[in-house]
N, C-alpha and C positions, 0 to 999 in steps of 0.2 A: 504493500500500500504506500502509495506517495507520503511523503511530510507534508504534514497539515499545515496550511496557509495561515500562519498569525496577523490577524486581524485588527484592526483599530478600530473601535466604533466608535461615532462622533455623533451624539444625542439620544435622548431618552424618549422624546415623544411617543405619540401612538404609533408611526412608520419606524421611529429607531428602537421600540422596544421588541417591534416584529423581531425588524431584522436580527435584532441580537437574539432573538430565542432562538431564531435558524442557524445561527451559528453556533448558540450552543449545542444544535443538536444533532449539526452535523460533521461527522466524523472528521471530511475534508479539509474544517477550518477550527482553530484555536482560538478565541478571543484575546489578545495582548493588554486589552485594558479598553474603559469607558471613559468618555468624557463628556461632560456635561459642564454649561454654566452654572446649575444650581445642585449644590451639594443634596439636596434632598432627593429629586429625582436619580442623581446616579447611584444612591444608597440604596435607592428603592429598587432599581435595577439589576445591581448587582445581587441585593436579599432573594431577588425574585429567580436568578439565574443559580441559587445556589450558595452564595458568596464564593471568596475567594481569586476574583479577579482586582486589579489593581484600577484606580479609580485617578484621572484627574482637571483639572476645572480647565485647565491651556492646553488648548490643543495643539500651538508649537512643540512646546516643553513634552506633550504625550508621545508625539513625533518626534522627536528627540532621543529620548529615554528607551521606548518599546523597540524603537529599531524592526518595525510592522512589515511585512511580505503586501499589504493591502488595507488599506483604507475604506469604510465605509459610511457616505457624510447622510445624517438625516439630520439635519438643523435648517433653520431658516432661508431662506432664497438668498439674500444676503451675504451670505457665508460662502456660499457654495465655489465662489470662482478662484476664493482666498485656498481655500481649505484643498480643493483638486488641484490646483498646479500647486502649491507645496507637496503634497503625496507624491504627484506626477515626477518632479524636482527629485523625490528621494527617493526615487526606483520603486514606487510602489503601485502595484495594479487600483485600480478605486473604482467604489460603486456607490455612485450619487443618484440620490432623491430626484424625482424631477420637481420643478424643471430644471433644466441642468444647469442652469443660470438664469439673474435677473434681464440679463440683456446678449442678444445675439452675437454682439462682439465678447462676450464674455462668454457662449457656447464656443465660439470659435477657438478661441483662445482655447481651451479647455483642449477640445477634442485634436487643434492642431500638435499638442505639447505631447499628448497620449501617441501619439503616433510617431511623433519627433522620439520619443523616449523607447517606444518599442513596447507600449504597458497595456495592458488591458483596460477599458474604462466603459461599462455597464450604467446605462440610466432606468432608475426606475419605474419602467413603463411596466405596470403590473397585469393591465389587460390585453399584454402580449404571451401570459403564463394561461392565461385563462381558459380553459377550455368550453364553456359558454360563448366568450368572444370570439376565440377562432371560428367553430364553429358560425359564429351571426355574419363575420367575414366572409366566410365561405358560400355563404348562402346569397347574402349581398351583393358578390360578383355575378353573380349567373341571372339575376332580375333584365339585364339587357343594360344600353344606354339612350339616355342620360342618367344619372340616380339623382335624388331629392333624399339628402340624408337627415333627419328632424332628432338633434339632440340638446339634452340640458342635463342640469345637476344642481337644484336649488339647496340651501340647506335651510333649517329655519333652524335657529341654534340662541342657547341663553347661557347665562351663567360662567362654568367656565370653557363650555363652546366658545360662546359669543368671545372671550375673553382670547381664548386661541383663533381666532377669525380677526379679532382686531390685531391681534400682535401679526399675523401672518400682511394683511393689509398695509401698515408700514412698509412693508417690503415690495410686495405683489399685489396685482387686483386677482380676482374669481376668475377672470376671464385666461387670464394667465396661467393661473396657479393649476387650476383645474383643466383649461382649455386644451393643453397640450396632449393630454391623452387622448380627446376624443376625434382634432386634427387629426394627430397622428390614426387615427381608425377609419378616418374620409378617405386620408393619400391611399391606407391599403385598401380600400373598398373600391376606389375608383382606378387606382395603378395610374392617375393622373397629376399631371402637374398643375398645382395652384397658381391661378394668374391676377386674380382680383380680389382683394377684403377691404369690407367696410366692417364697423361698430360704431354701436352706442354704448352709455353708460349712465348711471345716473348716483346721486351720492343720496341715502336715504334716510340718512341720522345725521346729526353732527357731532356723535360721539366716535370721531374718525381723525387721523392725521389730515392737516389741512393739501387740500390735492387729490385726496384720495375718494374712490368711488368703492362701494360693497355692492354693486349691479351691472351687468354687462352682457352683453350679445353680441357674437361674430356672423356677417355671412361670408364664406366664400366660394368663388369661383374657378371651377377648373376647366382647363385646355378640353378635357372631352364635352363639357354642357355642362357637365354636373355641378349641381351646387349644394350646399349646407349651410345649416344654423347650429350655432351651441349656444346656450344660454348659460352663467350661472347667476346666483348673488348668493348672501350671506347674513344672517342677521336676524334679530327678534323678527321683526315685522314680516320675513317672509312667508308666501304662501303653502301650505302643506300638502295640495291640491296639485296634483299635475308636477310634482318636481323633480319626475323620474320618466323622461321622454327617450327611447331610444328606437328611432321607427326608420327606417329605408324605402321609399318606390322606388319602382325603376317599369320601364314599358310591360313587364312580364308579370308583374305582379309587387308586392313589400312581403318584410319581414321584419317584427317586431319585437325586443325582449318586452317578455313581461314578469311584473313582479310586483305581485298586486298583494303579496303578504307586507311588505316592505312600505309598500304604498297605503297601505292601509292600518297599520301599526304606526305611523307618523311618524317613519325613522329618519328621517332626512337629510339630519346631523348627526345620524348613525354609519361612521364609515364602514362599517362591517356590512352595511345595508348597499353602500352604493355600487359595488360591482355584481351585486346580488343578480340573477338571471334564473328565476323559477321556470320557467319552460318558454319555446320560442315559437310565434303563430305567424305562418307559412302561407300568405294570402296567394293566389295565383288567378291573372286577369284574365285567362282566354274564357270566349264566350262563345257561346255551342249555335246553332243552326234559330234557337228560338230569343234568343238573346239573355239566356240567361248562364250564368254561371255555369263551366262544366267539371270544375273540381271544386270539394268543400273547402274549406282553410283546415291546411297542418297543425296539430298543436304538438310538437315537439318536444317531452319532455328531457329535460337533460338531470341525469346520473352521479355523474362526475361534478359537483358543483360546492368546491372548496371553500374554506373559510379564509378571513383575510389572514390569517399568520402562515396558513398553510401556503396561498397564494404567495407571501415573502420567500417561504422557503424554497418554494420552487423556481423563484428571481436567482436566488442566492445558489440553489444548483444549476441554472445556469453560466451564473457567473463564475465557480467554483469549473464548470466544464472547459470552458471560456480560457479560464486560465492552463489547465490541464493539455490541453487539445490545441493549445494557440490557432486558436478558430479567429476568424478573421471578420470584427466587428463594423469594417467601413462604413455598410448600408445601416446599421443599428445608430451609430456614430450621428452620419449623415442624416439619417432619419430625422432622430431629434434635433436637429441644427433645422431642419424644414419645419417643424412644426411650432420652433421658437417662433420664425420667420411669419407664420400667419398669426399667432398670436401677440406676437408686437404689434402686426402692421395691425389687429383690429385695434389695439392700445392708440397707437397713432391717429389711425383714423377718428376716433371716438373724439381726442383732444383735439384733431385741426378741422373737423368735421366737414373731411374730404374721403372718396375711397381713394385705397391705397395699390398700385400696382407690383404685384412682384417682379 
């Protein structure tokens, strides 16, 4: 068996507490130590993993001291461009949160230094593990063209949601934060190239950094016809109704996830809830000799339908293969550098209230 990958983890959050449990549990990687800004969450971390890993608040100084095979950053958008070229810098492979950066010259930067170095560098797109998703992919290519892809992700969140929505909003809007993943599910549904994004936004509280909007909506435009919307926002005041839209047409018929347990338990701000996919309905348009309908609608139940830590681990056996296999990341790389690209430009657009050409 190879030497386990000693690991660095870099946050305690809900995504960094995954990821660390995947590593604890998996054979491939060692965790070298946690760090956190705030001494309570990495105590809690560590208590939960076990004890026994070493803990520190500097994440140079962890870098430093651990002498890490690999980096794993789940902290704030902010951090992310600091924290991956130092790894990058000290020969270490790294596997960042998305989105991979607050701004596309700071993806770039990122992804150019991982490949100047020779290192691995995995972004966490989680609905590329998923087996619901592939599967809704799969299905969404074969509708025909053009496609009309109809997505969102509202959350309605208080307390200390809301409290984690604000501190993330300093950083990032919804549209960003969120938006990347489901881009990134258009470019593969459609195997097209994005040419056009406009947005809106709106700012709903003024318990917000000044600047900042908790609402937003993308559309874009691709070279085949196709086009999409994703919506998020964030905050007490949102709706609980409708905040889980994932639908495709295309000439041949749509297909839709649904998940009407989730949607109806009002989980919204439940991320365990949001890649949720209870079964998938399989509409098909052809219409018979009398005009009416000649197939019933599919309802597809799906099996295989992981929970969000399970979903981390199977990131994390990716990226654990990743490094093993020196498999060759370009397109995964490049991926996300395109789906920054449409989720800035709807940011841009939104503030000069102009669409934006890629």
């Amino acid at each position: 068996m190879p030497t386990p990958i000693r690991i660095l983890c870099v946050g305690a959050g809900h995504m960094g507490r995954s990821h660390a449990l995947a590593y604890h549990k998996l054979a491939g990687f060692e965790i070298a130590a946690i760090v956190t800004r705030s001494a309570q969450s990495r105590e809690a971390l560590i208590a939960e993993l076990g004890g026994g890993y070493p803990g520190f608040s500097d994440f140079q100084e962890a870098l430093r001291l651990t002498r890490p095979d690999a980096v794993s950053i789940s902290t704030y958008p902010d951090t992310h461009a600091a924290y991956a070229l130092a790894a990058l810098e000290a020969g270490c492979h790294v596997f960042v949160e998305k989105p991979l950066a607050e701004t596309v010259a700071e993806a770039e930067a990122i992804v150019a230094k991982a490949e100047a170095v020779g290192r691995k560098l995995v972004i966490g797109y989680i609905l590329r593990v998923h087996p619901s998703w592939i599967r809704f992919i799969a299905l969404a290519k074969n509708l025909g063209k053009p496609l009309v892809m109809r997505m969102n992700l509202n959350q309605q969140s208080s307390g200390s949601e809301w409290n984690t929505h604000k501190a993330l909003l300093s950083s990032i809007s919804p549209i960003v934060d969120c938006g990347v993943h489901y881009v990134d599910v258009m470019c593969q549904m459609t195997g097209s190239t994005p040419v056009r994004v406009s947005g809106i936004g709106a700012r709903l509280c003024n318990d917000l950094p000044e600047g900042k909007v908790n609402y937003g909506q993308l559309q874009v435009t691709f070279a085949d016809g196709s086009v999409g919307w994703y919506e998020a926002g964030w905050g007490p005041m949102m709706s609980e109704v409708a905040f889980f839209v994932k639908d495709v047409v295309g000439p041949k018929g749509c297909v839709s996830i649904v998940a009407d347990k989730a949607s109806a338990e009002g989980q919204s701000a439940n991320v365990n809830a949001h890649s949720q996919a209870q079964s998938l309905r399989l509409h098909h348009s052809t219409l018979g000799p009398d005009g009416k309908f000649m197939r019933e609608d599919e309802i597809l139940s799906l099996e295989d339908e992981p929970d969000h830590d399970t979903l981390c681990l199977r990131e994390q056996e990716f990226f654990l293969n990743a490094i093993h296999t020196d498999a060759d990341l370009g397109s995964h790389m490049h991926d996300a550098i395109r789906s920054m690209k449409i989720v800035a430009a709807a940011d841009e657009s939104f503030r000069t209230g102009r669409t934006v050409d890629l």
